[in-house]
MIKEMAR-525782 format. One record per residue: residue number from 1; residue in three letters; x, y, z of N, C-alpha, C in turn. Coordinates in nm, 3 decimals, decimal comma. Atoms other than C-alpha are relative to their C-alpha. Layout:
N
<node NUM; "ALA"; <X; Y; Z>; <X; Y; Z>; <X; Y; Z>>
...
end
This chain:
198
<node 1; "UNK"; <0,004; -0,135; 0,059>; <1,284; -2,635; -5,615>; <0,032; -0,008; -0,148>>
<node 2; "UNK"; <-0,011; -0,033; 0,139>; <1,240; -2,559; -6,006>; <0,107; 0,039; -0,053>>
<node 3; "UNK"; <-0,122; -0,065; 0,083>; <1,556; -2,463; -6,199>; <-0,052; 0,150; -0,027>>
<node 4; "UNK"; <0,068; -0,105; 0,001>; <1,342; -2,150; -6,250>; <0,010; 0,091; 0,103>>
<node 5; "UNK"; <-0,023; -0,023; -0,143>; <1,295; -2,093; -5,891>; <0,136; 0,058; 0,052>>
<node 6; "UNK"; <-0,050; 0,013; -0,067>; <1,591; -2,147; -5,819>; <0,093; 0,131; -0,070>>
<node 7; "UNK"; <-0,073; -0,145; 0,094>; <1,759; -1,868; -6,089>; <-0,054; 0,112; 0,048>>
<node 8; "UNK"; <0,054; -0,123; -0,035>; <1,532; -1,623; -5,981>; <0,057; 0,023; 0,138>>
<node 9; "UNK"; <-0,023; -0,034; -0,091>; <1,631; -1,672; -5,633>; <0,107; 0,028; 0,038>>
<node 10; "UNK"; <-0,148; -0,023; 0,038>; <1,990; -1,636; -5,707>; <0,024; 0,146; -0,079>>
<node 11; "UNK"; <0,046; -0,158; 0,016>; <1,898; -1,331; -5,889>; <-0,020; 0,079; 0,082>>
<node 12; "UNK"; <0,048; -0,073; -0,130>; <1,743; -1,176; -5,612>; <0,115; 0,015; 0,125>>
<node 13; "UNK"; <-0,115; 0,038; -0,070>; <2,061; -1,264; -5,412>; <0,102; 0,066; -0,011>>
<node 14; "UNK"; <-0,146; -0,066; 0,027>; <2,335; -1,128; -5,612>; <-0,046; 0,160; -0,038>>
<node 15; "UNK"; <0,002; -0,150; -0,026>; <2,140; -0,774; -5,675>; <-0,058; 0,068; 0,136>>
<node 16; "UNK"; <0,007; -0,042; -0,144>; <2,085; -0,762; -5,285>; <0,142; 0,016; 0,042>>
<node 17; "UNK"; <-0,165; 0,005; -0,032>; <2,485; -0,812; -5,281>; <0,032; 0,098; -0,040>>
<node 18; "UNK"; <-0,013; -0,143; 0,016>; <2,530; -0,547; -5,503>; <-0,055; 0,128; 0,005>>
<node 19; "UNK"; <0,057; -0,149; -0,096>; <2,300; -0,295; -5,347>; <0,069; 0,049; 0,109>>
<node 20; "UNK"; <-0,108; -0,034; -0,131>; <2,498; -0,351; -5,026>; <0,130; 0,042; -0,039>>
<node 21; "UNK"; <-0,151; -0,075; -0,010>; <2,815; -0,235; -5,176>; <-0,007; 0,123; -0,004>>
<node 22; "UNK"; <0,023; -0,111; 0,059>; <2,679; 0,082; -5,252>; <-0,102; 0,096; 0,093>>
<node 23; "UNK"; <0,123; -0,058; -0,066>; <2,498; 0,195; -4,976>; <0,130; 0,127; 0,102>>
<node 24; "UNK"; <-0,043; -0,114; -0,071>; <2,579; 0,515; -4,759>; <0,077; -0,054; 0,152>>
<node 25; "UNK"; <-0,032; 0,039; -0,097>; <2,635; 0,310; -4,471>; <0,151; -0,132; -0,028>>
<node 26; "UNK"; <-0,112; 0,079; 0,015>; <2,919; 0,067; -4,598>; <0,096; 0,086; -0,031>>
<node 27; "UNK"; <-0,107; -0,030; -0,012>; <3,269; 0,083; -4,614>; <0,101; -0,016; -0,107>>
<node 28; "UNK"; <-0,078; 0,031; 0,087>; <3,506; 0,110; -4,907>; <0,157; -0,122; 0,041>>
<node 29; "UNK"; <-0,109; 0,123; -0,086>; <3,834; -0,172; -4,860>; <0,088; 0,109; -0,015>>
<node 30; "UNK"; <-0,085; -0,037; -0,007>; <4,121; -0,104; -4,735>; <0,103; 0,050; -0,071>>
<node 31; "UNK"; <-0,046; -0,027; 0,132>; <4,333; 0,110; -4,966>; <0,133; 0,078; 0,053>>
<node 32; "UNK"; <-0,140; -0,039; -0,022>; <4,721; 0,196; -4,963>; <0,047; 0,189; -0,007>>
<node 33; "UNK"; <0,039; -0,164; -0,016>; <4,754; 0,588; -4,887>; <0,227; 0,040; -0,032>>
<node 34; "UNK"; <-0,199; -0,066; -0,027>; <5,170; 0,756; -4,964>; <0,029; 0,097; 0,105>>
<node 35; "UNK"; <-0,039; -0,139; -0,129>; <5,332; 0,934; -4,700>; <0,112; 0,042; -0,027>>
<node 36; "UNK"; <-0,142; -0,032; 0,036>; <5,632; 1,005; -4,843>; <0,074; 0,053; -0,135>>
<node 37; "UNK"; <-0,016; 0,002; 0,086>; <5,796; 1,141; -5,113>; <0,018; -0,075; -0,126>>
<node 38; "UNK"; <-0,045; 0,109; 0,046>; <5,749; 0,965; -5,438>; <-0,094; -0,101; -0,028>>
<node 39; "UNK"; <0,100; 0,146; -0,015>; <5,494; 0,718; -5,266>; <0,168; -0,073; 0,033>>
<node 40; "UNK"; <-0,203; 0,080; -0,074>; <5,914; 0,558; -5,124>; <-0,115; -0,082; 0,111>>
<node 41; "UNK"; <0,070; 0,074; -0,129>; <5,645; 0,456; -4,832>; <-0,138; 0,061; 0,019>>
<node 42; "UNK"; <0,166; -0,072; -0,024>; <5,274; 0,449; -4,724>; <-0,020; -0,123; 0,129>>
<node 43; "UNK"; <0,041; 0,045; -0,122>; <5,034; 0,289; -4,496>; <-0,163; -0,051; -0,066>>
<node 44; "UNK"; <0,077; 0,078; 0,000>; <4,740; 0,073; -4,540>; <-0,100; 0,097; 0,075>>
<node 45; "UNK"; <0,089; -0,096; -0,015>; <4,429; 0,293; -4,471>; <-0,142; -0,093; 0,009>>
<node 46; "UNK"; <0,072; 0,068; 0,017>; <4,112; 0,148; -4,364>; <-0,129; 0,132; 0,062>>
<node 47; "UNK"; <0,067; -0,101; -0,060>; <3,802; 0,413; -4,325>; <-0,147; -0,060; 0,080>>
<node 48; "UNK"; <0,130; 0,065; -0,057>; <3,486; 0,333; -4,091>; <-0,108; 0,043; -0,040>>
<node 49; "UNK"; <0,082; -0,044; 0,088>; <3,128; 0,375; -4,194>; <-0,046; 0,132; 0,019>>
<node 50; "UNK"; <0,005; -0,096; 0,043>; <3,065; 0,695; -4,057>; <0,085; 0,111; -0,076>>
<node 51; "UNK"; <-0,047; -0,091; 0,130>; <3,340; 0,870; -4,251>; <-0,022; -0,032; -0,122>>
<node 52; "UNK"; <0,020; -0,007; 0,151>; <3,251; 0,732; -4,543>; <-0,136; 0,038; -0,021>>
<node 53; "UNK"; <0,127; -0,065; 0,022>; <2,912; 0,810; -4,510>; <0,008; 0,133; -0,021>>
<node 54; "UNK"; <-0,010; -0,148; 0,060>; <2,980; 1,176; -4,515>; <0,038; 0,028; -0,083>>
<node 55; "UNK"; <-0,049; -0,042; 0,127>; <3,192; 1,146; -4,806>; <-0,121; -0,117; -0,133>>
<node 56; "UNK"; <0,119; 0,065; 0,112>; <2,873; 0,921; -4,976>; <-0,081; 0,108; -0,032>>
<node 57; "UNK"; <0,146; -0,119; 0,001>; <2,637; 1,215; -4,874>; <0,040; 0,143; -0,086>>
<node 58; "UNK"; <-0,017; -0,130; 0,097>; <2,802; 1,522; -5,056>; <-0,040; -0,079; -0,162>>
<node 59; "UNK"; <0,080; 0,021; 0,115>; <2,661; 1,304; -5,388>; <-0,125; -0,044; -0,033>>
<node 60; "UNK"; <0,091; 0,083; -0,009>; <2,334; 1,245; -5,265>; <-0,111; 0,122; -0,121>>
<node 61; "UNK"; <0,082; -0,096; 0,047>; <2,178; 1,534; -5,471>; <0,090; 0,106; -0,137>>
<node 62; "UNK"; <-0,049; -0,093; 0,080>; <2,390; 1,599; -5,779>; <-0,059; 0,008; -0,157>>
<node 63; "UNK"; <0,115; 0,030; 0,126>; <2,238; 1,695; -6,139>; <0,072; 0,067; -0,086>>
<node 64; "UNK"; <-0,088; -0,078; 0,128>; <2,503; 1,843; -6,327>; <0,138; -0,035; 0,006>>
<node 65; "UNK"; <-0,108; 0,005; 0,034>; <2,867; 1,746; -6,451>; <0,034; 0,136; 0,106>>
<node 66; "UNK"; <-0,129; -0,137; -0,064>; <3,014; 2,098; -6,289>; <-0,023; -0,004; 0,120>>
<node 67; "UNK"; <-0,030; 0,050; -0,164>; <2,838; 1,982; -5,954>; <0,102; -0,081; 0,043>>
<node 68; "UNK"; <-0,123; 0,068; -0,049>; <3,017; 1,690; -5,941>; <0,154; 0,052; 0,046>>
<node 69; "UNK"; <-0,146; -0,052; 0,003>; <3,354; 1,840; -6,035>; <-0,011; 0,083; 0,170>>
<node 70; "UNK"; <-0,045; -0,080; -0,180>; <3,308; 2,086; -5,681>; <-0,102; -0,083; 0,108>>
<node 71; "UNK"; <-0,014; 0,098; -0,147>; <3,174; 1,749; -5,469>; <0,113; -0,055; 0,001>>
<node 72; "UNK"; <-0,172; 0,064; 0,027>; <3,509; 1,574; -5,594>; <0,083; 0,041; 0,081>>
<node 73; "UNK"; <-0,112; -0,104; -0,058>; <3,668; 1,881; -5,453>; <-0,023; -0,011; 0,123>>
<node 74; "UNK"; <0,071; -0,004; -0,129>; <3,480; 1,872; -5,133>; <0,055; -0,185; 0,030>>
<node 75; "UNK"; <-0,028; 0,138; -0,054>; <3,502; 1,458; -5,090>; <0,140; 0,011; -0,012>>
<node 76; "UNK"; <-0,115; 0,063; -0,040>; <3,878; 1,455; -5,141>; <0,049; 0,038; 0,109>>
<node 77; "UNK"; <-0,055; -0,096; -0,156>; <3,953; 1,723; -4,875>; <-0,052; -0,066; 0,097>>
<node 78; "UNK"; <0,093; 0,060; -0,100>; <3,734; 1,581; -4,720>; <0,116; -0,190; 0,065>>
<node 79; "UNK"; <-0,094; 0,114; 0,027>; <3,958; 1,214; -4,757>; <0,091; 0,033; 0,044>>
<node 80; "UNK"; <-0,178; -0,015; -0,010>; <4,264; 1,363; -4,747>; <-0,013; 0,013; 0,153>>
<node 81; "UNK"; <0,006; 0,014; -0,174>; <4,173; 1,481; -4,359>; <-0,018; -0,125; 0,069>>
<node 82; "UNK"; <0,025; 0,158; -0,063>; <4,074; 1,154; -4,283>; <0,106; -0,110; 0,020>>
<node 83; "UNK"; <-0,062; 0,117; 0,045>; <4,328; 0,964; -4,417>; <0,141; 0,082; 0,067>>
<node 84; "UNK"; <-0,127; -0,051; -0,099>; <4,579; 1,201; -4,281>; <0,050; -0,009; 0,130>>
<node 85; "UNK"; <0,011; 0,102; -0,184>; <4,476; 1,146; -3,915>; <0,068; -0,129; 0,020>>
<node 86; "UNK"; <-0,029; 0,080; -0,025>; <4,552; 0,824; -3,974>; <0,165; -0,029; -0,028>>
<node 87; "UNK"; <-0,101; -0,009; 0,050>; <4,879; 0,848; -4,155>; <0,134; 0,074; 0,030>>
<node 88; "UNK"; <-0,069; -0,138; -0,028>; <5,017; 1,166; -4,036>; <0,042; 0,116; -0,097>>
<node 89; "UNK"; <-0,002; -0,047; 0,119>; <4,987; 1,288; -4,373>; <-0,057; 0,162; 0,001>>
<node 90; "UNK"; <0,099; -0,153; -0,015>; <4,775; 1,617; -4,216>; <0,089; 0,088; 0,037>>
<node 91; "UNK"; <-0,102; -0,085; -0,027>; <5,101; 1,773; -4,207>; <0,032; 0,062; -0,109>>
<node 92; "UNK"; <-0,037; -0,031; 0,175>; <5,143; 1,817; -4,595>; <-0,014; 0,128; -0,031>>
<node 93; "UNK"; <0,039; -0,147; 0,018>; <5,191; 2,157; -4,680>; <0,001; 0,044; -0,154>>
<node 94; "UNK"; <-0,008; 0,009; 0,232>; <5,128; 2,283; -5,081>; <0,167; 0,011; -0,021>>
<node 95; "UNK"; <-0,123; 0,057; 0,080>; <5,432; 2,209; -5,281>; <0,055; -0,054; 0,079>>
<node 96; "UNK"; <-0,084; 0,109; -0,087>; <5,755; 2,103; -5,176>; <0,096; 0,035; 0,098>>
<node 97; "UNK"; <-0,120; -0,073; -0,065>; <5,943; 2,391; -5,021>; <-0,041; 0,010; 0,120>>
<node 98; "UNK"; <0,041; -0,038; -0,183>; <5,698; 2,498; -4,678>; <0,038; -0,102; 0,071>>
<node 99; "UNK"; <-0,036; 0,118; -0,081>; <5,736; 2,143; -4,537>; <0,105; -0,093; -0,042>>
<node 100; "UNK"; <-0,115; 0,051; 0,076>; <6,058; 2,046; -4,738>; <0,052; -0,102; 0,182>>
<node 101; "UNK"; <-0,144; 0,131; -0,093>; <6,221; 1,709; -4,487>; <-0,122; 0,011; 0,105>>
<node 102; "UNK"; <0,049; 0,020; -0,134>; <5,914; 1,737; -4,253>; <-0,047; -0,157; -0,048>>
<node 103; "UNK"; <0,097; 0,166; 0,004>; <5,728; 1,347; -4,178>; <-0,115; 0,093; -0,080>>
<node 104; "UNK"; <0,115; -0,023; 0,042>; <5,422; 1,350; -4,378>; <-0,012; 0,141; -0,100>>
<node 105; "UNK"; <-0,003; -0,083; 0,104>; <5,520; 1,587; -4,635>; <0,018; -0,032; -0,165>>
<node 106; "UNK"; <0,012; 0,044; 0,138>; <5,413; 1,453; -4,993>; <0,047; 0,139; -0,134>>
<node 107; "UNK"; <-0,042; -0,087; 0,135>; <5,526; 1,587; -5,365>; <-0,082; -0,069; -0,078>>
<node 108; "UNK"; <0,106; 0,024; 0,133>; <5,309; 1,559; -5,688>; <0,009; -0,161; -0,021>>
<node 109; "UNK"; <-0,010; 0,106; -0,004>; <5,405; 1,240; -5,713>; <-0,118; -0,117; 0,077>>
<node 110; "UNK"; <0,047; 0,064; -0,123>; <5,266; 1,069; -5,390>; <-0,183; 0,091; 0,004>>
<node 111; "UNK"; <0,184; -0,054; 0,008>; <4,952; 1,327; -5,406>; <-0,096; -0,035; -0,113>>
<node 112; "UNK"; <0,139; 0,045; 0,085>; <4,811; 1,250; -5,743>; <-0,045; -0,133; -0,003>>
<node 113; "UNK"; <0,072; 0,087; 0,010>; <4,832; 0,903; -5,674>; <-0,039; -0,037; 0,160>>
<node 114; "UNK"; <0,069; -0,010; -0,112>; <4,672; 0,939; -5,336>; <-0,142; 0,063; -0,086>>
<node 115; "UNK"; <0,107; -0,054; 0,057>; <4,404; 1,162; -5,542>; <-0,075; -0,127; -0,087>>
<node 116; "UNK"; <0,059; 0,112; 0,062>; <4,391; 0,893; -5,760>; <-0,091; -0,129; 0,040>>
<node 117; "UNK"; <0,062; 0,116; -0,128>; <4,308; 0,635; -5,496>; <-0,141; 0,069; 0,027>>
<node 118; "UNK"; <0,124; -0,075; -0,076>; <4,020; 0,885; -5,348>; <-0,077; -0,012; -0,110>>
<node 119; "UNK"; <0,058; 0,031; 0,125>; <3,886; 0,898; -5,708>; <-0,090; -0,163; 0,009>>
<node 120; "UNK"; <0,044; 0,117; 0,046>; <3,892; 0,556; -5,764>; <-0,134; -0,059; 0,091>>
<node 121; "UNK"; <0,080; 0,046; -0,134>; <3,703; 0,493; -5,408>; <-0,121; 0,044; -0,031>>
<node 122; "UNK"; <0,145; -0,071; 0,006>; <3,414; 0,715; -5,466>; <-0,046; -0,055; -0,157>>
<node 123; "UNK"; <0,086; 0,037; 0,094>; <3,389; 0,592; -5,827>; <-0,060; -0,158; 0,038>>
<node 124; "UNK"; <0,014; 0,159; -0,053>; <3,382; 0,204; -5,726>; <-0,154; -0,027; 0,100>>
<node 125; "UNK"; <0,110; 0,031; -0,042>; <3,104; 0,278; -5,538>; <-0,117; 0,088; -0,019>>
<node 126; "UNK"; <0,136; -0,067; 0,023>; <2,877; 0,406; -5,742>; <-0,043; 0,189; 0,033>>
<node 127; "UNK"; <0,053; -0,134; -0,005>; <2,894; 0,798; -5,657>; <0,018; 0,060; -0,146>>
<node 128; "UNK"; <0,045; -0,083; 0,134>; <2,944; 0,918; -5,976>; <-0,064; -0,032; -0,118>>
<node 129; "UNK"; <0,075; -0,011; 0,107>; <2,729; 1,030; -6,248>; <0,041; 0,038; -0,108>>
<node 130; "UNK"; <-0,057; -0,044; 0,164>; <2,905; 1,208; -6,518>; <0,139; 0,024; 0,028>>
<node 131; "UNK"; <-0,136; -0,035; 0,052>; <3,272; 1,148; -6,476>; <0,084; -0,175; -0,003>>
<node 132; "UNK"; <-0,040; 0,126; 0,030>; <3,519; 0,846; -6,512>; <0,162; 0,063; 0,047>>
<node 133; "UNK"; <-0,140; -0,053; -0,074>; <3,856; 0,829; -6,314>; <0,106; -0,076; -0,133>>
<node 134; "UNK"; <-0,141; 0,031; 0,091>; <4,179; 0,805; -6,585>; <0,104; -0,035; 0,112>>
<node 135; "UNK"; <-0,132; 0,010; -0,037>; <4,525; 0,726; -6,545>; <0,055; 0,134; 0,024>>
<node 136; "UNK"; <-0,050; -0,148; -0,013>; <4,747; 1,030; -6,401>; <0,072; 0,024; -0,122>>
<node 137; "UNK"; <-0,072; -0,056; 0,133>; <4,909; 1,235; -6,634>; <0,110; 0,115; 0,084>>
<node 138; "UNK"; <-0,062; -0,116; -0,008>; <5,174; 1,469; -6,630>; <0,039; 0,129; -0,113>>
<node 139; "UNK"; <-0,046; -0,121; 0,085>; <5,324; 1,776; -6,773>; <0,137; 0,061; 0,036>>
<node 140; "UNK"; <-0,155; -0,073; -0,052>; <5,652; 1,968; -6,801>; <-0,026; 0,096; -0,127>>
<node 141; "UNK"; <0,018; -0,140; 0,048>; <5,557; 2,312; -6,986>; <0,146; 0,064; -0,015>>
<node 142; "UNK"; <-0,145; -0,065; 0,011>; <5,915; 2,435; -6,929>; <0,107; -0,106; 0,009>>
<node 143; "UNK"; <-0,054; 0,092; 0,025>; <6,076; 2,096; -7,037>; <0,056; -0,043; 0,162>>
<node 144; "UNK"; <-0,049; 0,093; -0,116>; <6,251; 2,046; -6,662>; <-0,110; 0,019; 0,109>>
<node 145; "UNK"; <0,111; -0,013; -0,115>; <5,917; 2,131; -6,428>; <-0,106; -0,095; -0,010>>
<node 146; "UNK"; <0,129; 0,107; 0,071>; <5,781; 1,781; -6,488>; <-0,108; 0,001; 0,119>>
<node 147; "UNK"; <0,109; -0,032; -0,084>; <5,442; 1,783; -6,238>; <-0,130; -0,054; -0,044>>
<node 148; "UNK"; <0,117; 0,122; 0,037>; <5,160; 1,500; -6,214>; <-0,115; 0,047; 0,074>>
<node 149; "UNK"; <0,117; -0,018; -0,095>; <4,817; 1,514; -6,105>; <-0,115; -0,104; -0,073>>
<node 150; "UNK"; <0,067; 0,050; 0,030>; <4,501; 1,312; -6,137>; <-0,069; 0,030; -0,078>>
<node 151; "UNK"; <0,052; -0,053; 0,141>; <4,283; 1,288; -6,440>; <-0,155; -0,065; 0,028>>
<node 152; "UNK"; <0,149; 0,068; -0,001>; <3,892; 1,249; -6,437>; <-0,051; 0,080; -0,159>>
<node 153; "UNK"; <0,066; -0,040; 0,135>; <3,684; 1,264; -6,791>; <-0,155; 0,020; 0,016>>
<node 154; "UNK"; <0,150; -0,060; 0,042>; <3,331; 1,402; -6,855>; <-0,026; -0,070; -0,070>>
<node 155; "UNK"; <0,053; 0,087; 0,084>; <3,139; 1,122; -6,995>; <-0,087; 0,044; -0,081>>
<node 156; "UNK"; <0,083; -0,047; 0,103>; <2,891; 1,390; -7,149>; <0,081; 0,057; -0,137>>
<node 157; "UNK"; <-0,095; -0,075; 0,093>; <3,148; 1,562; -7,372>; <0,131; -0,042; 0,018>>
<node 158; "UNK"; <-0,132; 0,051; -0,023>; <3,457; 1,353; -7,310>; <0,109; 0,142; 0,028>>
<node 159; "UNK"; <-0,054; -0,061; -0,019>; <3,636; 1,639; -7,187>; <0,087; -0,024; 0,115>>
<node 160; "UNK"; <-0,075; -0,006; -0,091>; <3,917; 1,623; -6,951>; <0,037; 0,048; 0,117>>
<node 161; "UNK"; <-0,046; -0,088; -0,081>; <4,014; 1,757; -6,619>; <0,087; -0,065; 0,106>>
<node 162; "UNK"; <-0,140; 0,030; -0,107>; <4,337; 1,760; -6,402>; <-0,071; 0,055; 0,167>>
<node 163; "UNK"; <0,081; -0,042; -0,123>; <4,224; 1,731; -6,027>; <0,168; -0,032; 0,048>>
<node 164; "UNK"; <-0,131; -0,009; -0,068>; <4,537; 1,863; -5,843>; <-0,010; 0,082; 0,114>>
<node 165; "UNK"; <-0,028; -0,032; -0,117>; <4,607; 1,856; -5,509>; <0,116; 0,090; 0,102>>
<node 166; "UNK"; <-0,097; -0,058; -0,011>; <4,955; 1,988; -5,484>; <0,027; 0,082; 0,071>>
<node 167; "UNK"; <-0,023; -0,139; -0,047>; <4,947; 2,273; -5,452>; <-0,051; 0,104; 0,131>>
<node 168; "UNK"; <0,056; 0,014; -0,103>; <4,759; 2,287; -5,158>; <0,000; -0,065; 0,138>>
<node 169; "UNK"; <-0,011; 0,090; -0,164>; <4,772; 2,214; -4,744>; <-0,097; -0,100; -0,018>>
<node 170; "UNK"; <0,066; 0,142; 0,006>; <4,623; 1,848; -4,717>; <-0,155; 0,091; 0,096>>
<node 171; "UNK"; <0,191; 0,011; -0,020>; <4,210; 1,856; -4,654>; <0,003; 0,149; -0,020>>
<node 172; "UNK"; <0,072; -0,134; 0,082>; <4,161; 2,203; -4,890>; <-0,037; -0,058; -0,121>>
<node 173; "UNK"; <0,043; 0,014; 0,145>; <3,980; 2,154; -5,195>; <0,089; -0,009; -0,112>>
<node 174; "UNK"; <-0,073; -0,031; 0,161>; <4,199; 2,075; -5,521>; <-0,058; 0,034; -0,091>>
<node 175; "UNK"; <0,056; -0,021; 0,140>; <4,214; 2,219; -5,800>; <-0,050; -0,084; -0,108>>
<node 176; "UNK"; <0,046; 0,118; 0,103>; <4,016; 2,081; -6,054>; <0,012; 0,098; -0,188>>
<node 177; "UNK"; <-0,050; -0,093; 0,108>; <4,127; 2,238; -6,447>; <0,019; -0,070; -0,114>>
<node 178; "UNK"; <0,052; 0,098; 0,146>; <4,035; 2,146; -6,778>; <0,139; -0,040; -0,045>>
<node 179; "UNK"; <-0,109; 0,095; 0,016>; <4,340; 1,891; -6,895>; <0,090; 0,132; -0,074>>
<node 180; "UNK"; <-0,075; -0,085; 0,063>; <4,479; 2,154; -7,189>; <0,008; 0,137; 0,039>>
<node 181; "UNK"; <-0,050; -0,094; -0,033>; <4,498; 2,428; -6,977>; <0,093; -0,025; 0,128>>
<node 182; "UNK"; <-0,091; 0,033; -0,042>; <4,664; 2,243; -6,708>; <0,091; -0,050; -0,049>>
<node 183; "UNK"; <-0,109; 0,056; 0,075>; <4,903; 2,079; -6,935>; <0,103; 0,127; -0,031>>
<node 184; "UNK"; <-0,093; -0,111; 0,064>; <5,003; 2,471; -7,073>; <0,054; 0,043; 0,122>>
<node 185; "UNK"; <-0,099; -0,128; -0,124>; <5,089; 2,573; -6,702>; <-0,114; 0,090; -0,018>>
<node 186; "UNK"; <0,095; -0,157; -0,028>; <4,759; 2,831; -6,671>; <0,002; -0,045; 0,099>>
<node 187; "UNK"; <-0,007; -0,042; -0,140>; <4,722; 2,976; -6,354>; <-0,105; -0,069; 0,033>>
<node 188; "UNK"; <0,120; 0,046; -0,020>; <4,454; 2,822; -6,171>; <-0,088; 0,117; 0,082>>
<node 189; "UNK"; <0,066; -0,070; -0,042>; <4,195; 3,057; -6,048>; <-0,109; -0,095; 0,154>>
<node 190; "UNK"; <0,024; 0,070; -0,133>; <4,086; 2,995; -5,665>; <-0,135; 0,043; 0,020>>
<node 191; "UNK"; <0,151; 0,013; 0,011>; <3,721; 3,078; -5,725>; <-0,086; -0,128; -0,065>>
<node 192; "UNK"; <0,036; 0,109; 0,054>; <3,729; 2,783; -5,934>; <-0,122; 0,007; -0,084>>
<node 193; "UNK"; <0,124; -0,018; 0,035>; <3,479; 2,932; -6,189>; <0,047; -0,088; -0,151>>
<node 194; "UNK"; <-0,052; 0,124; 0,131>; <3,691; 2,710; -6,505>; <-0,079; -0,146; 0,084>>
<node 195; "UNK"; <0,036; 0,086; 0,003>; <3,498; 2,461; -6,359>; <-0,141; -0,099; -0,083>>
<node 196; "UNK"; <0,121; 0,046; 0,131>; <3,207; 2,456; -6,617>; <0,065; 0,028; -0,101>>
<node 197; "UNK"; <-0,080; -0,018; 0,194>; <3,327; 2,414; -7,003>; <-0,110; 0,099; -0,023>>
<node 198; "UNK"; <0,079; -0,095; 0,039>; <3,151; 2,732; -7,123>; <-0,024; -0,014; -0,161>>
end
């Protein structure tokens, strides 16, 4: 076989490898989920291919930045139920007071970097089109109410947005809220129409 040959066929090889990571039917790896305040403790999370297929298929048809942002919302809830089953995490109630000392009751902490994780999963394999998963961020608006959440950027207009789970019973849609108005503490509106930069 030709040195030629043989490149091409090695070519052909390694973008058949990376087609298969990216297909509807495979499986993201095993990824560390928090169950506890903090993230103090978690659990090794491994999802099979039909749940991830359903969370491949809410991006099989997206054509706009502000779609994405409400599949995000849809795939994490979507995650978070999943991953809760397994965890016992589907107990999580928004903030920290309804399920204050129950099992499986997370704080900002443990949720954005659980959000973060779900992020990272769906970007890694190729579902998104116009956003890019950051590092979390936080805020403390009234110097002692410090409060974290995940950060995804708009690669068309580098614009920012805080995807926060918090505040919310585990598998509901998080909020998703442009970075400098979550940073000031605005209210979030549960129609979720701040989800296009106007």
């Amino acid at each position: 076989m030709t040195a030629g040959r043989t490149l091409t066929t090695l070519a052909l090889y390694l973008t058949c490898l990376y087609t298969a990571g990216v297909t509807a039917d495979s499986v993201p790896p095993a990824f560390f989920s928090c169950t506890s305040y903090h993230c103090k403790s978690g659990q090794r999370v491994q999802l099979d291919s039909p749940q991830w297929r359903a969370v491949s298929e809410l991006f099989g048809n997206v054509d706009s930045p502000t779609q994405e942002r409400q599949q995000l919302r849809q795939a994490i809830a979507l995650l978070e139920r999943e991953t809760g089953a397994i965890t016992g995490t589907w107990r999580d109630l928004g903030g920290n007071v309804a399920g204050a000392g129950q099992p499986g009751q997370l704080d900002c902490i443990a949720e954005s970097k659980n959000t973060t994780t779900y992020l990272q999963l769906i970007s890694d394999a190729g579902l998104l089109k116009w956003h890019v998963v950051e590092d979390r961020q936080k805020r403390n608006p009234l110097i002692f109410n410090v409060h974290w959440a995940a950060i995804i950027r708009d690669t068309r207009d580098d614009r920012r947005y805080a995807v926060d789970s918090w505040f919310l019973d585990n598998g509901e849609p998080p909020y998703v809220q442009p970075l400098e108005d979550w940073k000031s503490g605005r209210r979030f509106e549960r129609g979720q129409e701040h989800l296009s930069h106007q």
